[in-house]
C-alpha positions, 0 to 999 in steps of 0.5 A: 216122802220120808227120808232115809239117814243111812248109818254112813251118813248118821254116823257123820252127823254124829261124829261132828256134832260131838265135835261140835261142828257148824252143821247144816242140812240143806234139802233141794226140791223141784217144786214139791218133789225131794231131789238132794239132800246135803249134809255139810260140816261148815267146820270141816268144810265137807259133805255128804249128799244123796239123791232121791231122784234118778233124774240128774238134772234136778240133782244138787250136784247132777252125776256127781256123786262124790261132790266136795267143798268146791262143788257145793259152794258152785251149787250154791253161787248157781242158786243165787244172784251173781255176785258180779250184778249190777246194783248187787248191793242194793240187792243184799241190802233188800233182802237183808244180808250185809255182804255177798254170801251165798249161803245167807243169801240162800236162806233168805231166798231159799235159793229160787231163780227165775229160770226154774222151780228148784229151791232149797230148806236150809236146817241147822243139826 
């Protein structure tokens, strides 16, 4: 699936890289099937996300379409091990992150979980 950047949304990309902002793409997927892409300004702490899904489970942020910060960092701990696990640290220390990030921990798992096929490709713009 090709992806659309609307001028809203290049026009985020735009400002803030000129700003010289920390700026991440991340694409969800249901398997192979394209559900969200986010654009996030790590900066500025704030996003943009659009669908290319009508299914709303399989959504990043399901019927919400105004997500903010707090919302993509819930998406985010949702697409990771609990912070609160038992042998958590073992864990990170596995897949080689020093300390509980979720957004570290998702690039280096892409943010799969046993209970679906969802994952995630994190870009730096």
């Amino acid at each position: 699936m090709e992806i659309y950047i609307t001028a809203e949304k290049q026009e985020f990309i735009s400002q803030r890289k000129a700003m010289g902002h920390d700026l991440k793409k991340l694409s969800f997927y249901d398997n192979k099937e394209l559900c969200t892409v986010i654009y996030v300004d790590f900066t500025d702490k704030i996003l943009k996300a659009e669908n290319y899904t009508d299914d709303i489970i399989t959504t990043a942020f399901g019927n919400n379409k105004l997500p903010v910060w707090e919302d993509f960092i819930h998406f985010l701990e949702e697409r990771c091990i609990p912070k609160e696990r038992d042998g958590i640290k073992e864990y990170l220390d596995a897949i080689g992150v020093a300390e509980y990030d979720p957004m570290e921990i998702i690039k280096k798992t892409k943010g799969k979980m046993a209970e679906d096929n969802q994952w995630i490709k994190t870009e730096k713009i």
